[in-house]
Each structure stands twice: as C-alpha cells, then as structure tokens.
C-alpha positions as CSV (number, residue, x, y, z in Angstrom):
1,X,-89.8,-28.3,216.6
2,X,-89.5,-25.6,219.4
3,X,-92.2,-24.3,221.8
4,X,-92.5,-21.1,220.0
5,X,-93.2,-23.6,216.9
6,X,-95.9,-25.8,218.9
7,X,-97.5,-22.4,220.2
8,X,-98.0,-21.6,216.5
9,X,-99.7,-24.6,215.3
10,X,-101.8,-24.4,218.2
11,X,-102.8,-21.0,217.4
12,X,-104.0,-22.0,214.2
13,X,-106.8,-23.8,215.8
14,X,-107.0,-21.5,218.6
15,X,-108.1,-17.9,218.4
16,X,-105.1,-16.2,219.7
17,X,-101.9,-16.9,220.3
18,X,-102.3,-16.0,224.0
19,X,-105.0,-18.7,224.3
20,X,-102.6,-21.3,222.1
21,X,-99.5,-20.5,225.0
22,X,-101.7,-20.9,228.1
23,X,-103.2,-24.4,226.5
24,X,-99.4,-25.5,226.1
25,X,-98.3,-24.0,229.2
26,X,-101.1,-25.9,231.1
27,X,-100.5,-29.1,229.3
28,X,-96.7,-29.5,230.5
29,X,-97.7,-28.1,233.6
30,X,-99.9,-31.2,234.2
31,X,-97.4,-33.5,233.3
32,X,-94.5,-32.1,235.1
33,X,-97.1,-32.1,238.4
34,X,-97.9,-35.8,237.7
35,X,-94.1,-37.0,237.8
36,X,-93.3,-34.4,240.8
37,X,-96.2,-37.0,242.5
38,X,-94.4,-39.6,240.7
39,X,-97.4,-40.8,238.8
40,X,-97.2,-41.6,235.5
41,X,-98.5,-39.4,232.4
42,X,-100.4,-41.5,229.9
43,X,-101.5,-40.2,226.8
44,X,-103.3,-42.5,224.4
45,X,-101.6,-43.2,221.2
46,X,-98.6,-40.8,222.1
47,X,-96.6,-42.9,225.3
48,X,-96.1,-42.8,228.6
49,X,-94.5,-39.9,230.9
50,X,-93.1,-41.6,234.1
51,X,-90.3,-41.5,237.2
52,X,-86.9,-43.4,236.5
53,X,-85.4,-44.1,240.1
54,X,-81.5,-44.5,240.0
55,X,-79.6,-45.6,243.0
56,X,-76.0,-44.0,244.6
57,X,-73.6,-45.5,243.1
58,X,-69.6,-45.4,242.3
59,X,-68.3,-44.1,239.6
60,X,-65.1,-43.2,238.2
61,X,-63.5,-39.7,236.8
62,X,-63.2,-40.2,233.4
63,X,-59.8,-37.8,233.3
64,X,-58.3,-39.1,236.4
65,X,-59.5,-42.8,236.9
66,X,-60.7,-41.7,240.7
67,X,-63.0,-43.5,241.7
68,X,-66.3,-40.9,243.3
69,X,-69.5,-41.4,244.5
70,X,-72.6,-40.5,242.3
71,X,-75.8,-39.4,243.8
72,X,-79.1,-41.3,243.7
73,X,-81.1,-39.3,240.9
74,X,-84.8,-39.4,240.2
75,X,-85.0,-38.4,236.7
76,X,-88.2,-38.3,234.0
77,X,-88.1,-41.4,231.5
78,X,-90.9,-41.4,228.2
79,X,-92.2,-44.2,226.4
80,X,-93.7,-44.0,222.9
81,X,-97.0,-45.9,222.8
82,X,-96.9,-48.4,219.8
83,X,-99.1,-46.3,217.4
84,X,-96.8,-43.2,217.6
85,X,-93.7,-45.7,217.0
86,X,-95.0,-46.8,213.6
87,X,-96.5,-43.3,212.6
88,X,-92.9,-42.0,213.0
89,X,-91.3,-45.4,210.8
C-alpha cells in the first residue's frame, strides 16, 4: 500500500479527500516530531515508533577491503505491538 492508497481509504470515511490527506499528513507529522524529540510513538495495538542510537564505528570497503570510519547514525526503529503480530500471521 502507498500513501496515495492510505489517503483513499481514508477518504472513504472522510468527506473529502482533501480532509483524508491533511488527517494522514498530520498523523506522520506527529510521529516524525516525537522521534526528532527522541520520544517514542506508541500506538496501542499497532507498535512502537522509537530512536535507534548507533555508535562510530570501523568498517571496511566491501570492494577494496580498506578499512573506513562510519559515522554515529541516529536512525528510526518500529516495533509491532503483539496484537498487530498475530493479526498479520
């Protein structure tokens, strides 16, 4: 499913499609504010939006065996709450 497909079934119980796009538009605004703050994102039933924190660290050039230098990262992790696990078995 793409966004254009999410806006749609929104719309469906929305009156417009304008309406539907600003409800989704909000909704991953909120979360992608949360994790700049890093606070975590939880949605009952769905999972858990959060912050993964990965150190420097060395690496190695896959092509030339070099060894480099990677940058520390900070990088958005989700975890899928136990009910939406067994809904998608």
């Amino acid at each position: 499913m793409k966004k254009s497909d999410l806006i749609n079934e929104v719309a469906k119980v929305t009156n417009t499609k304008k309406e539907a796009f600003m409800a989704v538009e909000i909704f991953m605004n909120l979360i992608k504010k949360s994790l700049k703050k890093k606070e975590d994102f939880f949605l009952s039933g769905f999972g858990t939006f959060s912050v993964n924190k990965r150190k420097a660290r060395k690496g190695r050039n896959p092509k030339t065996g070099e060894a480099i230098s990677v940058a520390a990262k900070v990088l958005p992790k989700f975890k899928a709450a136990k009910a939406f696990k067994e809904a998608v078995k």
